[in-house]
C-alpha positions in Angstrom: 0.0 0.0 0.0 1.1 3.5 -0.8 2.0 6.1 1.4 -0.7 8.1 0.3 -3.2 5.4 0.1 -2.8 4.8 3.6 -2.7 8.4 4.8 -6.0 8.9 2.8 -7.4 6.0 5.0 -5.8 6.9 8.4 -7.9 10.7 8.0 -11.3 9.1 6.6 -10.8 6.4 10.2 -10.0 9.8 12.3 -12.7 11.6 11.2 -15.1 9.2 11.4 -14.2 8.4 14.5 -14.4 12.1 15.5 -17.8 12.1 14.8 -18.4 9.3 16.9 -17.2 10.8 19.8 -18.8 13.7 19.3 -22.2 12.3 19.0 -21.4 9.8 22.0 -20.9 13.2 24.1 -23.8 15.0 23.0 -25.4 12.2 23.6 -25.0 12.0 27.3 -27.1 14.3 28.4 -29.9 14.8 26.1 -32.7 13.2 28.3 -33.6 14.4 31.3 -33.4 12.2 34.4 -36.9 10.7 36.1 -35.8 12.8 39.3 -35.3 16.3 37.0 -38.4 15.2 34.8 -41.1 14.7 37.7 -39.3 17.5 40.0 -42.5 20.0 39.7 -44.4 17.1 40.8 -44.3 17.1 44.5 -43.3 14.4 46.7 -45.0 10.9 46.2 -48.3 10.4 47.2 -48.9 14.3 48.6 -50.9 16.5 46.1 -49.3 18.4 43.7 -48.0 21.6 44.4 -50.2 24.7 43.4 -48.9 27.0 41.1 
């Protein structure tokens, strides 16, 4: 394989693999937990709060 051939490869892999970890960060966080999601709900089994 050529120099070239494999350099071509090597930066197609890297930024492909960039992505990847890009996307794997962003997708950390993008849901919300139960505890954050049902937070304006009150405590369990009390009414909810008035607003």
């Amino acid at each position: 394989m050529s120099n070239t051939t494999s350099t071509k490869a090597r930066r197609k892999r890297a930024h492909q693999k960039a992505g990847q970890r890009r996307k794997k960060i962003e997708s950390k966080r993008s849901t919300l937990s139960s505890t954050e999601l049902f937070a304006g709900f009150g405590e369990p089994g009390q009414p909810a709060p008035k607003k």
